[in-house]
Backbone bond lengths (Angstrom), bond angles and torsions (degrees), N, CA, C in turn:
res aa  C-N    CA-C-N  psi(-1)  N-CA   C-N-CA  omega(-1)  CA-C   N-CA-C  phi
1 X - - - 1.455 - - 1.522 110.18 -
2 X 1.291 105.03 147.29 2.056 99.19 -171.10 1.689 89.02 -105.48
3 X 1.391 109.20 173.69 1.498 118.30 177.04 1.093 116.76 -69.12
4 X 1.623 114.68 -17.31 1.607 112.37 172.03 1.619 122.00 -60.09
5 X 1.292 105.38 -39.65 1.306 144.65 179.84 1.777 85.71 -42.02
6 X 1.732 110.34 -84.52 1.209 117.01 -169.88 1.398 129.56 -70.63
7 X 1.316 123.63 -13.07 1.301 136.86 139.98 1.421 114.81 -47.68
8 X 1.239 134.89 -47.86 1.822 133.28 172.89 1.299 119.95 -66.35
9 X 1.419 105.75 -56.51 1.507 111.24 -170.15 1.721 117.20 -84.44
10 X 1.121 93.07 112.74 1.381 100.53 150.97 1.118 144.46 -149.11
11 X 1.319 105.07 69.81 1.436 145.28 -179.62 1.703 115.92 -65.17
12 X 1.663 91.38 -40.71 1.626 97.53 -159.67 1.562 99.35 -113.10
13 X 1.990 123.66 14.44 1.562 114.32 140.44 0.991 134.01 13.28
14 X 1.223 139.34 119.15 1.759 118.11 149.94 1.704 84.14 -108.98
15 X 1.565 94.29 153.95 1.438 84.61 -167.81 2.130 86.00 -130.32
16 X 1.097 113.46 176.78 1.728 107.37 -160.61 1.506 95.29 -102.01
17 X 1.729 107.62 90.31 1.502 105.00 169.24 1.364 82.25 -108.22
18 X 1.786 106.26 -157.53 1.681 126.94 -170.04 1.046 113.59 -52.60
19 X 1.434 106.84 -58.24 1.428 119.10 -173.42 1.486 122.68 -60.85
20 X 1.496 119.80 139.59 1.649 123.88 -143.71 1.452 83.47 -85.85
21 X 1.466 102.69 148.95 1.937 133.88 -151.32 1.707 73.01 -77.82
22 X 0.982 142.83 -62.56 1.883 124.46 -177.74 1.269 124.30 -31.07
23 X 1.134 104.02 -57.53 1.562 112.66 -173.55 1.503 99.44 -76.41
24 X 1.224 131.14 -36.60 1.589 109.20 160.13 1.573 142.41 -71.39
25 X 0.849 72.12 -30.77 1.604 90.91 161.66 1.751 113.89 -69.59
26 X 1.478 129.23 -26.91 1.428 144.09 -173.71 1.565 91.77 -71.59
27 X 1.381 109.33 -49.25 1.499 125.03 -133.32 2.147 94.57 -94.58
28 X 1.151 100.11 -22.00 1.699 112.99 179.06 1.323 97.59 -94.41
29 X 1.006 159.25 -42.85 1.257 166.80 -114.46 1.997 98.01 -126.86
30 X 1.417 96.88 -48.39 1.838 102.74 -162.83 1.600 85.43 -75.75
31 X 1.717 109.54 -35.15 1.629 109.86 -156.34 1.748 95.48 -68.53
32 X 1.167 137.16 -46.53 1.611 140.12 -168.61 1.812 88.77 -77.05
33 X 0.902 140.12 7.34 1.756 131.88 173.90 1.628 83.76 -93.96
34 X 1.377 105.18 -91.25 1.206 126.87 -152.87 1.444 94.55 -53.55
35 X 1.547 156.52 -38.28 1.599 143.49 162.01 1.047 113.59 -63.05
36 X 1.589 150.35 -31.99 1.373 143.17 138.84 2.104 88.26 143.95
37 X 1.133 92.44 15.41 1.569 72.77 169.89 1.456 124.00 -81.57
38 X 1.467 121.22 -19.34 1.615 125.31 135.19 0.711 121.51 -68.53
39 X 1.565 139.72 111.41 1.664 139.46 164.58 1.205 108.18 -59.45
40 X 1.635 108.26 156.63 1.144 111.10 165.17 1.320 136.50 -55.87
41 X 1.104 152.94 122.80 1.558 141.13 -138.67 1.519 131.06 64.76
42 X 1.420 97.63 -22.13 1.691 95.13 171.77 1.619 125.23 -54.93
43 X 1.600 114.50 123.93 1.752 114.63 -163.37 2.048 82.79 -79.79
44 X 1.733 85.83 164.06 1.624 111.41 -139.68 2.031 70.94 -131.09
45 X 1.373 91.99 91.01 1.933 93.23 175.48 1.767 94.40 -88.56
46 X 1.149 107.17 138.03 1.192 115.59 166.93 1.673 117.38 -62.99
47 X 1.669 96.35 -61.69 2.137 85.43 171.48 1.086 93.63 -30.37
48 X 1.292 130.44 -67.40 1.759 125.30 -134.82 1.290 121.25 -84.29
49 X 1.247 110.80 9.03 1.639 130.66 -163.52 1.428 84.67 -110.47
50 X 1.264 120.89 -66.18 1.989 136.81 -170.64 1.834 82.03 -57.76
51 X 0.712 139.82 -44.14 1.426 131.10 -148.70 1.815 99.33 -80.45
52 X 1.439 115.94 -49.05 1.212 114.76 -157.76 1.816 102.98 -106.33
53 X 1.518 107.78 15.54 1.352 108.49 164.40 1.732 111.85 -127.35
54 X 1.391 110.27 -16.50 0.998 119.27 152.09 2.122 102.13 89.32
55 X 1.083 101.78 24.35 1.249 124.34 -164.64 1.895 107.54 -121.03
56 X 1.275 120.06 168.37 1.406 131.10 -155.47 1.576 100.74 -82.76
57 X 1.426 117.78 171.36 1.262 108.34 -179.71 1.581 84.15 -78.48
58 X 1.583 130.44 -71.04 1.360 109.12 -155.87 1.101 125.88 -58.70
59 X 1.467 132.56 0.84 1.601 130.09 164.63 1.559 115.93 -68.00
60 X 1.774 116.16 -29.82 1.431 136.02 166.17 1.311 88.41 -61.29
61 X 1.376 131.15 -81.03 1.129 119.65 -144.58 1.655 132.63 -60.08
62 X 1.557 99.40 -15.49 1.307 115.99 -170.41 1.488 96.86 -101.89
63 X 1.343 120.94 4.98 1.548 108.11 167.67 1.506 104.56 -100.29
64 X 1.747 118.07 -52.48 1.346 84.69 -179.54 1.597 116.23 -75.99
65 X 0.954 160.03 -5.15 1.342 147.51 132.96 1.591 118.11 0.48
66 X 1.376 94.50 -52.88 1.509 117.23 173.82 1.485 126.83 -73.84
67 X 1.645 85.68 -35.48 1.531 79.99 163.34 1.373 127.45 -98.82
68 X 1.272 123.74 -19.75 1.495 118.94 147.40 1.293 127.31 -50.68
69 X 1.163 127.62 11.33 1.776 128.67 -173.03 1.782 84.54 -122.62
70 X 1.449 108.97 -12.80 1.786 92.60 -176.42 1.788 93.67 -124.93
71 X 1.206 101.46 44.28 1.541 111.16 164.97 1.536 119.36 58.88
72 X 1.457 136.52 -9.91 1.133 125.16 -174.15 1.443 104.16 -82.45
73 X 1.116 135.21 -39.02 1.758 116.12 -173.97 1.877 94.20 -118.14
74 X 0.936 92.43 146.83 1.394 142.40 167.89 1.989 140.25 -90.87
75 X 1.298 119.03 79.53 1.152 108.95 -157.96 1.513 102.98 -84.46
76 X 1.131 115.63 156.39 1.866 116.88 -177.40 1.441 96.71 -133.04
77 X 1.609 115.99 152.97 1.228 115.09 -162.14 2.231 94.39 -79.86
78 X 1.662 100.68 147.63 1.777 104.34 164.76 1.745 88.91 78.28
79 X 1.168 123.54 -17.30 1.699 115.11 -167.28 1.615 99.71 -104.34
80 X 1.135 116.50 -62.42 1.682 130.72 175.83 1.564 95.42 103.09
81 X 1.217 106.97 -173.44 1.826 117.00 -168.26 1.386 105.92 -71.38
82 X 1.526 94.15 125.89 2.177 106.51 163.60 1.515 90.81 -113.84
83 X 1.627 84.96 -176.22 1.753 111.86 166.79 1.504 100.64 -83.18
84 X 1.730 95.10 130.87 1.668 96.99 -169.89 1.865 92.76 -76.73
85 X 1.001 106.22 168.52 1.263 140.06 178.26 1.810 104.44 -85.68
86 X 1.353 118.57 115.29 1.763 92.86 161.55 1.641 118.38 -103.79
87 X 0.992 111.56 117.46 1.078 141.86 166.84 2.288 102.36 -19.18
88 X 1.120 116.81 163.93 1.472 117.71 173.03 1.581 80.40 -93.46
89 X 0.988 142.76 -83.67 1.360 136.89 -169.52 1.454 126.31 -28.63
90 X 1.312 107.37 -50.50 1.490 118.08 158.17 1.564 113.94 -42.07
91 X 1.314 112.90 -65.74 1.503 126.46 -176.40 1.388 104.68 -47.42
92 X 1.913 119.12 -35.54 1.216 99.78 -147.76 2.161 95.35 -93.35
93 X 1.437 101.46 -15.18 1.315 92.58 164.50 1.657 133.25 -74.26
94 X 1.619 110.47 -22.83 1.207 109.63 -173.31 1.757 95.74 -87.09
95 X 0.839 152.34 10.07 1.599 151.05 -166.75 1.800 84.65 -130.23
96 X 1.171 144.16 14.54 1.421 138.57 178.33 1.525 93.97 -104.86
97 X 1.753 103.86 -52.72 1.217 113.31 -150.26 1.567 84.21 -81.12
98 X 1.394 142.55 -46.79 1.258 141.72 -169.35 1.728 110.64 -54.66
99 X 1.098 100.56 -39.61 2.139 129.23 -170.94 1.770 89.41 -57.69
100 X 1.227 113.17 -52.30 1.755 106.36 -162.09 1.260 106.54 -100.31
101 X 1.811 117.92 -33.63 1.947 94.42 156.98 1.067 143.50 -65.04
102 X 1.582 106.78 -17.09 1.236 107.97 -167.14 1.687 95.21 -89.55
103 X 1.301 116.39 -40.31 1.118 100.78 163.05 1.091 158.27 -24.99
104 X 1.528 100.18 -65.93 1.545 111.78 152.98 1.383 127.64 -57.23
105 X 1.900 118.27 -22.05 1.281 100.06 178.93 1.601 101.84 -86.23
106 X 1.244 123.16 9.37 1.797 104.48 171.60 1.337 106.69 -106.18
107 X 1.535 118.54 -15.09 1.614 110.43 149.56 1.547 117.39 -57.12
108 X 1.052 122.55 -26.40 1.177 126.58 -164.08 1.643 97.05 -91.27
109 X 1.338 112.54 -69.25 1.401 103.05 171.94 0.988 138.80 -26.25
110 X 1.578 111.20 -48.70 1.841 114.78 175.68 1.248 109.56 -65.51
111 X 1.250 120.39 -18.58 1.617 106.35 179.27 1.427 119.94 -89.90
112 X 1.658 107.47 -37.62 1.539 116.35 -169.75 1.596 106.75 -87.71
113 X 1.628 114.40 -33.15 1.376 101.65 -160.91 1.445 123.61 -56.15
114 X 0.996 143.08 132.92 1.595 140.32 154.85 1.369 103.95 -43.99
115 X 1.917 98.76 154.98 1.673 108.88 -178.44 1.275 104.35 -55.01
116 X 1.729 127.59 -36.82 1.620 124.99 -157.47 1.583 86.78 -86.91
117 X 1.290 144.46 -20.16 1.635 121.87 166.87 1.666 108.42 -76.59
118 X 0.817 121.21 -28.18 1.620 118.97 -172.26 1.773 95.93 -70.51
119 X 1.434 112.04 -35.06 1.340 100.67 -174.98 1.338 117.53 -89.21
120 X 1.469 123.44 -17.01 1.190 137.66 155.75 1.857 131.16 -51.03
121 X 1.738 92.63 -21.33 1.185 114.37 169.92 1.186 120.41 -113.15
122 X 1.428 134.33 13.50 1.033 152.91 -171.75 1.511 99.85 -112.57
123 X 1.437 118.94 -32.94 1.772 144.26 -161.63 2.094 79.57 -78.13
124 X 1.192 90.97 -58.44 1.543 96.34 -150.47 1.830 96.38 -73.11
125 X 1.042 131.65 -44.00 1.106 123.65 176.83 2.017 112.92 -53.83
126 X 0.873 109.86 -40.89 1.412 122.96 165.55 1.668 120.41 -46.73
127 X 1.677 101.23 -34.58 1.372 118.87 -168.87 1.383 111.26 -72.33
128 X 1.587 98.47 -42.93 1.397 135.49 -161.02 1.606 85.58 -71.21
129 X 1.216 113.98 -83.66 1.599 109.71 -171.62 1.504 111.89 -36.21
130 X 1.494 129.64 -55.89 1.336 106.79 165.71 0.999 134.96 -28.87
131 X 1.515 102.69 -42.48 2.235 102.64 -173.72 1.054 75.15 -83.19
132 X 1.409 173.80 -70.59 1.226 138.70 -147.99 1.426 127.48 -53.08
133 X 1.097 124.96 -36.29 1.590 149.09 160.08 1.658 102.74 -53.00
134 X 1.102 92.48 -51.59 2.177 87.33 -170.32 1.682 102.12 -72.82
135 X 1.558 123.85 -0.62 1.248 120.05 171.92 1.306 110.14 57.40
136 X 1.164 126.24 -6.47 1.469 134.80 162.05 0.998 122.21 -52.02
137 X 1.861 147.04 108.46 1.301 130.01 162.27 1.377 118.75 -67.94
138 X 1.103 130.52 -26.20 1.302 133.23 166.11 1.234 133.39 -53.37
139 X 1.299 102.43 -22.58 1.955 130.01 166.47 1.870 107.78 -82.96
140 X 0.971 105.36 -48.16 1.490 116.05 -171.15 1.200 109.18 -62.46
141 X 1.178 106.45 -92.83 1.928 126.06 172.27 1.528 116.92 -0.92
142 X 2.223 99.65 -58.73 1.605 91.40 165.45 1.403 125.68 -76.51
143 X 1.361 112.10 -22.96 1.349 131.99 174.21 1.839 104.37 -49.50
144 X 0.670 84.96 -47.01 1.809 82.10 -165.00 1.731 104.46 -90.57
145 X 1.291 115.66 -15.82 1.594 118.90 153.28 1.187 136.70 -58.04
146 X 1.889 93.75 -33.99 1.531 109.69 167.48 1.569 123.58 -77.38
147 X 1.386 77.65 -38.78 2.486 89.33 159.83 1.731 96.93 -45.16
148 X 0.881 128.38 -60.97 1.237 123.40 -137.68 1.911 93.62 -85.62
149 X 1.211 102.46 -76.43 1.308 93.31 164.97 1.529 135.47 -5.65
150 X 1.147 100.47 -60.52 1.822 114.67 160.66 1.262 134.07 -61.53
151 X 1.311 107.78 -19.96 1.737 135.89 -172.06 1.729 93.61 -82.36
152 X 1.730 109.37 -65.51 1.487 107.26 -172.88 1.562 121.50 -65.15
153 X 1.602 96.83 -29.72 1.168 107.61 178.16 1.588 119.07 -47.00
154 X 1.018 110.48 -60.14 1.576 133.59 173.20 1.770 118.08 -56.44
155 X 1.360 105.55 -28.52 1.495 105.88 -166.35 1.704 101.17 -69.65
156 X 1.593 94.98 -25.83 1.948 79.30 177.59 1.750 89.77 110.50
157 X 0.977 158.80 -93.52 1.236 176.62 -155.39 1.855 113.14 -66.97
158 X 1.404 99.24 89.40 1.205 121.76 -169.86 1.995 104.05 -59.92
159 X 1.117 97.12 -43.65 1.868 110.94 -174.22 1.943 107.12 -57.96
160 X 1.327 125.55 -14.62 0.897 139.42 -167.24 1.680 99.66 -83.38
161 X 1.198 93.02 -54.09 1.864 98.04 -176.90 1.413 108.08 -73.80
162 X 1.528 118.75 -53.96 0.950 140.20 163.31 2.019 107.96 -19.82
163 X 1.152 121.70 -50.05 1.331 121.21 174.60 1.157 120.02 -86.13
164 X 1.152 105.25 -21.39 1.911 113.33 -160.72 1.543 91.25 -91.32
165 X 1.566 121.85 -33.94 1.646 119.20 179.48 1.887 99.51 -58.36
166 X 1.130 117.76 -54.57 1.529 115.50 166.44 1.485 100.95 -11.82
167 X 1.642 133.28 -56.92 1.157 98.16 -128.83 1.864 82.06 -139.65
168 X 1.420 103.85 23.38 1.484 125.84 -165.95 1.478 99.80 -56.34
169 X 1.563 128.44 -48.05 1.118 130.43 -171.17 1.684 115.23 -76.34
170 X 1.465 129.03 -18.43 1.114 115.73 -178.37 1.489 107.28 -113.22
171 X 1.438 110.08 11.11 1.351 122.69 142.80 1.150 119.96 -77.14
172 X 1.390 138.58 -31.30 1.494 120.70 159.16 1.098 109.74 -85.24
173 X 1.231 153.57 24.44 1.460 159.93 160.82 1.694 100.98 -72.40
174 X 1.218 99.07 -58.43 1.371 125.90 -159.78 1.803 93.32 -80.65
175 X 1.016 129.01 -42.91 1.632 129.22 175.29 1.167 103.44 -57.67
176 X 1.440 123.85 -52.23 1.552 124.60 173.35 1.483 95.90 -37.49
177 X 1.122 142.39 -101.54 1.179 173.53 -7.63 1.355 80.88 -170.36
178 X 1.397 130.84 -73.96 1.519 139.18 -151.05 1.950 89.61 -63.74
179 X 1.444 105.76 -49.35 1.394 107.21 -152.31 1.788 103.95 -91.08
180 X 1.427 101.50 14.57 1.414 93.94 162.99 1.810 127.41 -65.79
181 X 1.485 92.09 -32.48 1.300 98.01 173.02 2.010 123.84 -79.74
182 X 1.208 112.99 85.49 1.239 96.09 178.35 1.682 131.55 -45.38
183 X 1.008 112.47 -6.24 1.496 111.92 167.46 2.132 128.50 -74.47
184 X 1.593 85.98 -8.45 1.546 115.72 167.09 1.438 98.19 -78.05
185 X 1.130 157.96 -85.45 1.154 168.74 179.15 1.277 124.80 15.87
186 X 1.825 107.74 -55.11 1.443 118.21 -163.08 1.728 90.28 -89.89
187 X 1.121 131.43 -28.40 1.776 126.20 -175.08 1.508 96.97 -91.77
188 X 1.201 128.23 -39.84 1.717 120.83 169.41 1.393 104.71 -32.16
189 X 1.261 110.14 -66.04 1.995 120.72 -161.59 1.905 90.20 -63.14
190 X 1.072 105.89 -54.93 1.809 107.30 -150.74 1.876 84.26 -62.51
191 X 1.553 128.60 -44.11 1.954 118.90 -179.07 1.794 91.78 -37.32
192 X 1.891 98.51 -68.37 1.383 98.27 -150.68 2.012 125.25 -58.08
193 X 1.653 82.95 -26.59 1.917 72.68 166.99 1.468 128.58 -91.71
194 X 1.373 104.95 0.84 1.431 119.38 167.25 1.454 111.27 -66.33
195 X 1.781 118.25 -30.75 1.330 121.41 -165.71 1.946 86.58 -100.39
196 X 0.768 144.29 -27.92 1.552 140.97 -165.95 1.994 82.31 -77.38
197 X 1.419 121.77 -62.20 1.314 116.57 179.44 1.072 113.57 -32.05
198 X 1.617 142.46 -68.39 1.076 163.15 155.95 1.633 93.14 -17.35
199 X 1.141 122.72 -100.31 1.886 111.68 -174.26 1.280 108.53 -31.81
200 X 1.503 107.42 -50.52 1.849 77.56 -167.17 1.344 134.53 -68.99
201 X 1.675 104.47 -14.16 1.930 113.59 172.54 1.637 85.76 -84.58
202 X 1.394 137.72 40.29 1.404 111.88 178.38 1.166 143.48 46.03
203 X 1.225 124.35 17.42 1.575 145.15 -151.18 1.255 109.00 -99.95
204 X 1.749 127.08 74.07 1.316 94.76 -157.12 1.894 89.86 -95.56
205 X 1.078 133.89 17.66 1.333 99.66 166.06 1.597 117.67 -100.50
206 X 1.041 144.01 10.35 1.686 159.02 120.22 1.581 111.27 -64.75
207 X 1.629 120.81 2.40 1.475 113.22 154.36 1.231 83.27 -76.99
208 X 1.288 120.44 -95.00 1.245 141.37 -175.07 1.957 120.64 14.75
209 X 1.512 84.79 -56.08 1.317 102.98 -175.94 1.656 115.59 -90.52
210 X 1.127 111.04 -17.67 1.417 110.81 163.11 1.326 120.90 -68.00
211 X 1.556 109.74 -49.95 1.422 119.69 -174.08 1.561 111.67 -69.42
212 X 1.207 111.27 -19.84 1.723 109.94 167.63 1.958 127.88 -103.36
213 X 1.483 75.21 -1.24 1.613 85.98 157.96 1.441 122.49 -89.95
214 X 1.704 109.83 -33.37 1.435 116.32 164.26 1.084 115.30 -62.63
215 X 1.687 131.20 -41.32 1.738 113.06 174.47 1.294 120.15 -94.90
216 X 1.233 107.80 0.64 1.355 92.58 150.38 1.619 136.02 -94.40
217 X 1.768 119.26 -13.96 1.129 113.12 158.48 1.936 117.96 -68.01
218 X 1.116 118.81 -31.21 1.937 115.22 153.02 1.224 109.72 -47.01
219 X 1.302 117.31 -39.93 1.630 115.86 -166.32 1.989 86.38 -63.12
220 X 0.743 116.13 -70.06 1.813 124.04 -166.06 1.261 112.79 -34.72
221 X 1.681 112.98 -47.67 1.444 125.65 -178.14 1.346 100.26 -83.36
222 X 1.436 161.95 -40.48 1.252 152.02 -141.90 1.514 94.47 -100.97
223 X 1.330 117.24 -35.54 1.846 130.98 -164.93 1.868 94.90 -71.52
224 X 1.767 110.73 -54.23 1.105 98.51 -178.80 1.390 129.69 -55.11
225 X 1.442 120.50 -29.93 1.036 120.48 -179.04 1.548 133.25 -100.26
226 X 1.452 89.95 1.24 2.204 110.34 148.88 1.302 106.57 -52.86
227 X 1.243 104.68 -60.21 1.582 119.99 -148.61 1.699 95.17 -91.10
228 X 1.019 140.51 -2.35 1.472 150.99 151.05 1.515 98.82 -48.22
């Protein structure tokens, strides 16, 4: 990046509200991984990190730290920290482990949620189809975070999210990834209201099975295009 570069942009600010200059700095830093404005492999210079957040080297340093403990960068010895790369293998374990929690939390949902969560998830599935309509990934991506959100929320079982946040960020890595292809789009929406159908007759073992038929058809589209 030249100084012109960092003289223009300042996009990626942390600017001095409440919240401690680390955790914003974590939270700007994970957000340009996980939207693709860090490529995969791109090295993570510290000047240039302090420069375009406008923050200390050790506030940089203690984020990616942080973010190497949540898998997106990768330090190599003589090179210093990039954006890790995920692996098809990688992908194909975190969409295993995603396939049977999420599962269970829409088994779980149909049984535990209250009428005002079912309709709350009924709100958001609705939402979701819009960003599908605005063809926007930038609409979707959070859109369908907020599906989910509502999904665990409801299932009753705090330990469910609780693990899956572990690995929250290279799950939207991987959402990118599936939904690059707009031809994913129109069977994405038709899995997810098949699984909202399923809660509302209470059904949680055809929740169950919907919601792991949906990550695993992403799993197919995101895998092909690792291994591309």
């Amino acid at each position: 990046m030249t100084q012109d570069v960092f003289m223009t942009d300042l996009s990626m600010r942390v600017a001095p509200v409440a919240a401690p200059v680390r955790q914003q700095v974590l939270e700007v830093l994970r957000l340009a991984i996980t939207n693709g404005r860090f490529q995969p492999g791109q090295r993570l210079v510290e000047k240039d990190l302090c420069e375009l957040t406008g923050v200390s080297r050790a506030s940089v340093r203690e984020a990616l730290r942080q973010l190497e403990s949540e898998g997106l960068i990768q330090t190599l010895p003589n090179r210093g920290p990039s954006v890790a790369r995920l692996s098809p293998q990688d992908a194909t374990s975190i969409y295993q482990i995603r396939g049977a929690l999420e599962a269970l939390a829409a088994g779980l949902f149909a049984v535990n949620a209250s009428d005002v969560q079912v309709e709350e998830l009924d709100a958001a599935v609705q939402a979701l189809e819009q960003a599908y309509r605005s063809r926007d990934i930038e609409l979707i991506v959070p859109a369908k975070q907020h599906f989910y959100e509502v999904l665990l929320d409801g299932s009753g079982n705090s330990i469910i999210a609780s693990v899956l946040n572990t690995m929250n960020a290279r799950i939207t890595m991987l959402r990118r990834v599936s939904l690059a292809s707009p031809e994913r789009w129109p069977s994405s929406i038709r899995e997810i209201r098949s699984l909202l159908k399923a809660i509302k007759r209470r059904d949680a073992e055809a929740a169950s099975a919907a919601s792991l038929r949906h990550v695993q058809q992403a799993a197919k589209v995101a895998l092909v295009t690792l291994e591309s």
